[in-house]
C-alpha positions in Angstrom: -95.1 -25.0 145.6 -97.5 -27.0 143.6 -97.9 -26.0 139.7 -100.4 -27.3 137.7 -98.5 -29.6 135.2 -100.2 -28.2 132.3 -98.0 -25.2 132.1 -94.9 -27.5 131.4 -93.5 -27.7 128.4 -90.2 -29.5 126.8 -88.2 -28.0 124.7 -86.9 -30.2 121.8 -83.4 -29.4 122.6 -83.1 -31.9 125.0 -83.7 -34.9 122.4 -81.7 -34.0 119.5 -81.5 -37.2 118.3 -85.3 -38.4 118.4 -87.1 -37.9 115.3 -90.5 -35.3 116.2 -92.9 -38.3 116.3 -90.5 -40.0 119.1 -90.1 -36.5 120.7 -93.6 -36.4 120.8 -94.3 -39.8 122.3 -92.0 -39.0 125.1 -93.6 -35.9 125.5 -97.0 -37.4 126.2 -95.5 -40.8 128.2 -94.9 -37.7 130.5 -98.1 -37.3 130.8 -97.3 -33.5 129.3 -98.7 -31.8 125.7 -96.7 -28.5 125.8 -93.4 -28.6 123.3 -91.4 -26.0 121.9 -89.2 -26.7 118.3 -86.3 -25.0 116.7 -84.9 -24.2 113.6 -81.4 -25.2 114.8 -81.7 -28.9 115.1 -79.3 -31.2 113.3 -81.7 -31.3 110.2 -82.2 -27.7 109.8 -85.5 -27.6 109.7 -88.3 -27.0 112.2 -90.4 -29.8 110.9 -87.5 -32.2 109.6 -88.2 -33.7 107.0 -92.1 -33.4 107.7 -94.9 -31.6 105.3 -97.3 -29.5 107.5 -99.5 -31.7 107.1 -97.6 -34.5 108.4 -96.4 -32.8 111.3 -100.1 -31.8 112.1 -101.3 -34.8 111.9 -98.8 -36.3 114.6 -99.6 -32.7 117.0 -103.2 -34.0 117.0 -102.0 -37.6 117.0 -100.2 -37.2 120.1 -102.4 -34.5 121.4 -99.3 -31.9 121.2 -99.8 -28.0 121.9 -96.4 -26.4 120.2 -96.0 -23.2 122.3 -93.4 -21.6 120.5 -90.8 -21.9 117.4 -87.0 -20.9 118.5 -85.8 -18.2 117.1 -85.6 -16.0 115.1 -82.2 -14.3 115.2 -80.7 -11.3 115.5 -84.3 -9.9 115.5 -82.4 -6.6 116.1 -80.3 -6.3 113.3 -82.7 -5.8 110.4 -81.6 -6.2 106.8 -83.2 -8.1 103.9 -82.3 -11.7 104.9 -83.4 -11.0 108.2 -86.6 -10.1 107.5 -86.9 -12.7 105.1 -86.0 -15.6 107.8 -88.9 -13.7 109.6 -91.6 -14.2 106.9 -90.4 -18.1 106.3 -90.6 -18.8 110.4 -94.2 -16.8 110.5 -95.5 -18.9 107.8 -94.3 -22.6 109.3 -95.6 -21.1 112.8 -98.9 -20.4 111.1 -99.0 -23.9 109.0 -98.2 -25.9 112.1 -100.5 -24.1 114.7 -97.4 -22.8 116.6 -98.7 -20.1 118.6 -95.2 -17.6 119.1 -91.7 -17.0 117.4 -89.2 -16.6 120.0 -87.1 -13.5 119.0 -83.3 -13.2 119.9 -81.2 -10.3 119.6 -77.7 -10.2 118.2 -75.1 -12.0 120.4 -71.8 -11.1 118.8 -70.1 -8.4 120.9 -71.8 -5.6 118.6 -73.8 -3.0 120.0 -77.0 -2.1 118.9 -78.7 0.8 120.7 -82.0 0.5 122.1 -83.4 2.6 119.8 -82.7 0.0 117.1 -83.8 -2.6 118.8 -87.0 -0.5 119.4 -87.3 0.4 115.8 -86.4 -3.9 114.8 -89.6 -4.4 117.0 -91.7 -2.1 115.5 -90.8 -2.9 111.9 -91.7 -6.6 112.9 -94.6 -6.6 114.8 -97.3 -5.9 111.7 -95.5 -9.0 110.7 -96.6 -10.9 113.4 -100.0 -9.5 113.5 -101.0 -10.6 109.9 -99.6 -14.2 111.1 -102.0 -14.1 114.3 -98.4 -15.6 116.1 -97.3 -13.9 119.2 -93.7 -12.8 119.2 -91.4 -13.6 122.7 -88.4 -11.5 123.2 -85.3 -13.0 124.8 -83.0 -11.4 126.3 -79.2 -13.2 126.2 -77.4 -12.5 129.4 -74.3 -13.3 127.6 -71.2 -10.3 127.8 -71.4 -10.5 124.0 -75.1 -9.9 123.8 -77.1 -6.7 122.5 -79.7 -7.2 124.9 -79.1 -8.2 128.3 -81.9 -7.1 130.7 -85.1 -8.5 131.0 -86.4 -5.5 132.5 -85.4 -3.5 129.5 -86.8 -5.6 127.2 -90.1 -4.9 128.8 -89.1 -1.1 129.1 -88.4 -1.3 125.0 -92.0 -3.5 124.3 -93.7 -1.2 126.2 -91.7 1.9 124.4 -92.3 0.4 121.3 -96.1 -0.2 122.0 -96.1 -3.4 120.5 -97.9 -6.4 121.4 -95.1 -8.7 122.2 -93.5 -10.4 125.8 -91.1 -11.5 127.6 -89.3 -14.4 127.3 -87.6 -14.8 130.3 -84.5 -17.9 130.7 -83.2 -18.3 134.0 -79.4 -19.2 132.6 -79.5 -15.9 131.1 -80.7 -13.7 134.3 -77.7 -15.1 136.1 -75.5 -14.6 133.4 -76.5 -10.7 133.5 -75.1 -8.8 136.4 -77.3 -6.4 137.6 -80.1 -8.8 137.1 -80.8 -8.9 140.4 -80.5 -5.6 141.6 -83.4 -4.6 138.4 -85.6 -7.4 138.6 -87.7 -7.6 141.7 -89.0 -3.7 141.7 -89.0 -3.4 137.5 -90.5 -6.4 136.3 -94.2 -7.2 135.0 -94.9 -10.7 135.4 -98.2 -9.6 133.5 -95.8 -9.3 130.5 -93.9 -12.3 130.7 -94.9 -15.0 128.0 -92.5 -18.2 128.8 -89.8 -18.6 130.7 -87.1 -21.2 129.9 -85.7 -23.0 132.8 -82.1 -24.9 132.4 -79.8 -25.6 135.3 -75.5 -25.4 135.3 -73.6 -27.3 138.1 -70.1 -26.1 136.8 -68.0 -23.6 139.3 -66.1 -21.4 136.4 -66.6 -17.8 136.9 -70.5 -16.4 135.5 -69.1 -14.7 133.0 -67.5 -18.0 131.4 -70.6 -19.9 131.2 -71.7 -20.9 128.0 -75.1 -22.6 126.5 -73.0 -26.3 127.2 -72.9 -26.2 130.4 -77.0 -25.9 130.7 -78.3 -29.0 131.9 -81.4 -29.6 133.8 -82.1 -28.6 137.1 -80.4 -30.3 140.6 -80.0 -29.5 144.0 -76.3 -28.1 143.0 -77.8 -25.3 140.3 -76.0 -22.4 140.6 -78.5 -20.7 138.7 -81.0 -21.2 141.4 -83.8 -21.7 139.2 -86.3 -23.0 141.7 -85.9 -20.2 143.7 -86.4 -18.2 140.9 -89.5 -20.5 140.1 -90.8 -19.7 143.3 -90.2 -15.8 142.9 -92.2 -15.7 139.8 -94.8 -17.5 141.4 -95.0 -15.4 144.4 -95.0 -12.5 141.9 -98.4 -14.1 140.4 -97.1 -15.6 137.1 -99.5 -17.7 135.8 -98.3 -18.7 132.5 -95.8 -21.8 131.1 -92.4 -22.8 131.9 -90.5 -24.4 129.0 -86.9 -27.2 130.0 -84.6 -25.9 127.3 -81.3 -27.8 128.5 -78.3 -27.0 125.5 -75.3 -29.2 126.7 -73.7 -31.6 123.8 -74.1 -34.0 126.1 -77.9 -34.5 125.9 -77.6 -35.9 122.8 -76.0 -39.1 124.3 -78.9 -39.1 127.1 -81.6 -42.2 125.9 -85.5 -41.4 126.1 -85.3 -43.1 129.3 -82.7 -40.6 130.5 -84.4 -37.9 129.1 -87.9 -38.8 131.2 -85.8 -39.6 134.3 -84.2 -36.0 134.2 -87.5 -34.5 133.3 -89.5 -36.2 136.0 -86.5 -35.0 138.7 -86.7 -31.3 137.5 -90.4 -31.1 137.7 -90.4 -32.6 141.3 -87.8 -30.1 142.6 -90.2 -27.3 141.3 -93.3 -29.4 142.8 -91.5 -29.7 146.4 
């Protein structure tokens, strides 16, 4: 399975501790340009301590494409914070040339029906639109979540006739039960914007994994997310695939661990 190496793309979770301009030297020793960045980094902010100008300035330094900013949660829940949070991440994704807001629903054990999380989309998009910044649903597979299924997620876009995607994470189509059983006959790889790709090695029951036990991806992943790689190749995805490890212990990994474990993961996908 050879894919081009263009559509990889590193999520800054797996360098907490490197300020953006390391993050982004490490990013192009790779010989990648693809990054993804987050509002839930130690600092709090998306650019750290960077103006948008400053940050820009090191994108086109380092020759860095920022696919996405992660996330904008509970997307589903609206209220006036919420929507708020939305305008504030728009306008950085705007300023910094980040081309989609990753949206994630509410992951607290409350339900919200689909039709809310219809009507949440709908409310949002125009928002979106006047940003020109392409919005990426996730889907949590967690027990606790409010959206589970990837192929519903789709079902509710396409219900909502909005112009947003699919982000799909492979930890979070294993975590989801009937995953499997949906997938191959209801999705639209057409409609799939990014997919994140993480791998666990620990044995404890599907239902007890948690975001620290994502690593990156080994021959012992019980996600099997090169075999789902491979599946949503066959299917004809063309589009990027984003590392977003979340264990605690990436942040004692050095930038030559992080390379090392990048390299490894994107030779299992290459094999």
């Amino acid at each position: 399975m050879a894919i081009d190496p263009t559509r990889f793309c590193i999520n800054r979770k797996i360098a907490p501790r490197l300020s953006l301009e390391a993050f982004f030297q490490l990013v192009q020793s790779l010989g990648l340009s693809k990054v993804e960045l987050r509002n839930d980094m130690p600092g709090g902010s998306v650019t750290d301590d960077l103006s948008t100008d400053q940050l820009r300035a090191l994108t086109d330094r380092y020759h860095i494409d920022i696919i996405t900013i992660n996330a904008l949660y509970p997307f589903n829940r609206i209220d006036d914070a919420l929507l708020a949070r939305a305008e504030a991440l728009l306008q950085t994704a705007q300023q910094i040339g980040a081309k989609a807001l990753v949206m994630c629903p509410l992951n607290e054990g409350i339900a919200v029906s689909p039709q809310q999380t219809q009507a949440a989309m709908q409310q949002l998009a125009p928002r979106f639109a006047h940003y020109g910044i392409q919005g990426l649903v996730e889907p949590l597979g967690f027990p606790v979540s409010s959206l589970r299924s990837a192929v519903q997620t789709q079902q509710l876009i396409a219900a909502a006739d909005v112009p947003f995607k699919l982000l799909l994470d492979t930890f979070h189509h294993h975590l989801y039960e009937q995953a499997e059983q949906e997938f191959p006959a209801g999705i639209d790889v057409n409609q799939i914007g990014l997919v994140h790709l993480s791998g666990v090695e620990d044995r404890r029951p599907t239902a007890e994994l948690t975001d620290e036990e994502r690593i990156m991806l080994s021959d012992n992943d019980v996600l099997k997310s090169v075999v789902q790689v491979k599946r949503l190749e066959m299917l004809g995805y063309k589009g990027v695939y984003a590392f977003e490890p979340f264990s605690s212990q990436l942040s004692n990994w050095t930038p030559a661990e992080v390379e090392r474990q990048i390299r490894n993961s994107i030779e299992l996908l290459q094999a």
